[in-house]
C-alpha positions as CSV (number, residue, x, y, z in Angstrom):
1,X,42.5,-24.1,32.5
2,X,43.5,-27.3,30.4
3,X,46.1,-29.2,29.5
4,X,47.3,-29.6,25.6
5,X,49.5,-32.4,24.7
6,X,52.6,-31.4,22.5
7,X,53.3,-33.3,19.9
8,X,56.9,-33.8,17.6
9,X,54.4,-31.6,15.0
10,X,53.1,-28.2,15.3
11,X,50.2,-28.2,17.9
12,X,47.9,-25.2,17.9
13,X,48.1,-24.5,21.6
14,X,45.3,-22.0,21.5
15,X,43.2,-20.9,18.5
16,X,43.3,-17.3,17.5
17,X,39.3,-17.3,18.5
18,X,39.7,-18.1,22.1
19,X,42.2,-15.6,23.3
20,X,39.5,-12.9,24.1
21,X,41.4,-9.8,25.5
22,X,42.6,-12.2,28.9
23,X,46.2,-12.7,29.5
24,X,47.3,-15.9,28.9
25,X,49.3,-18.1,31.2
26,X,51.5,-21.2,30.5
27,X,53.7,-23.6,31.9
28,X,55.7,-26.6,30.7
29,X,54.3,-29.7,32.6
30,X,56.7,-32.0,31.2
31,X,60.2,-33.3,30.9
32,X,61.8,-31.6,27.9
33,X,62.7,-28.8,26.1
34,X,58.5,-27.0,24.4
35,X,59.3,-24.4,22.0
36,X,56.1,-21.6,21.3
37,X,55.3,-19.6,18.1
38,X,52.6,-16.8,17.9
39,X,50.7,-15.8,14.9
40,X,52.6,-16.1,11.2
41,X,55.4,-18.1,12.9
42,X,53.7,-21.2,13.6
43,X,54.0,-22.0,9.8
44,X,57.7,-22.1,10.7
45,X,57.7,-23.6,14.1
46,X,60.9,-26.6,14.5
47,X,62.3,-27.6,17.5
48,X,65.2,-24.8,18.6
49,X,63.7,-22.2,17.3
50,X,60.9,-19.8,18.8
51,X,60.3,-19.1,22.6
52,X,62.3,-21.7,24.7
53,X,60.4,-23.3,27.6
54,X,61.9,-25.5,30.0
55,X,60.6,-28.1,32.4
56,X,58.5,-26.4,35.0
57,X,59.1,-22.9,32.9
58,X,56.1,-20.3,33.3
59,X,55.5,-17.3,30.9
60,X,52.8,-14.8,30.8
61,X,51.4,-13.5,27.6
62,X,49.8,-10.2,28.5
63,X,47.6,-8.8,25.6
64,X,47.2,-11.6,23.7
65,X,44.9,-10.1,21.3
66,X,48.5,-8.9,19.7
67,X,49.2,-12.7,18.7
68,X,46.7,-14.4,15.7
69,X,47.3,-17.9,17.6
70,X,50.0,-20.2,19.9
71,X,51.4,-23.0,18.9
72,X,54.0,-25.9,20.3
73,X,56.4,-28.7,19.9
74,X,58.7,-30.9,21.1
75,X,61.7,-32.9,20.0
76,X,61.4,-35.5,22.2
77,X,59.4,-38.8,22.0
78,X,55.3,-39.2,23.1
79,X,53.4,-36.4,24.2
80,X,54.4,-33.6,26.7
81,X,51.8,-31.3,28.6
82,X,51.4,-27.5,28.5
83,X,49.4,-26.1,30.6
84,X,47.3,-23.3,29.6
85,X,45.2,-20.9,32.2
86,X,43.8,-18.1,30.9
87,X,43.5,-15.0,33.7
């Protein structure tokens, strides 16, 4: 388990090299809007575009090995957790 902190820039949330074959696990800890991008679209990751998590939001990411990487952002101000448990 960790914790990342999302920044108003692309964050890689989890490298392509530590996915494994586990499923994946996360949850917006924070107070805004995170948006997620796997693989090729985290070169075009902006705020309102991607997968839309909300505060307290959970999604699952079974067979991750399908994704190159996971990356975040927020449009907010400061940082805002995600956290990330791989099962």
């Amino acid at each position: 388990m960790l914790n990342v902190a999302i920044t108003t820039s692309v964050t890689e949330v989890l490298p392509a090299a530590n996915r494994g074959a586990q499923d994946i696990v996360v949850q917006n800890q924070s107070d805004v809007t995170l948006w997620l991008a796997f693989g090729a679209n985290c070169a075009t990751l902006a705020a309102g575009l991607g997968l839309k998590l909300e505060p307290g939001d959970i999604y699952v990411i079974d067979r991750p090995t399908s994704h190159r990487r996971i990356c975040a952002i927020h449009e907010d101000t400061g940082d805002k957790t995600l956290h990330v448990q791989l099962v």
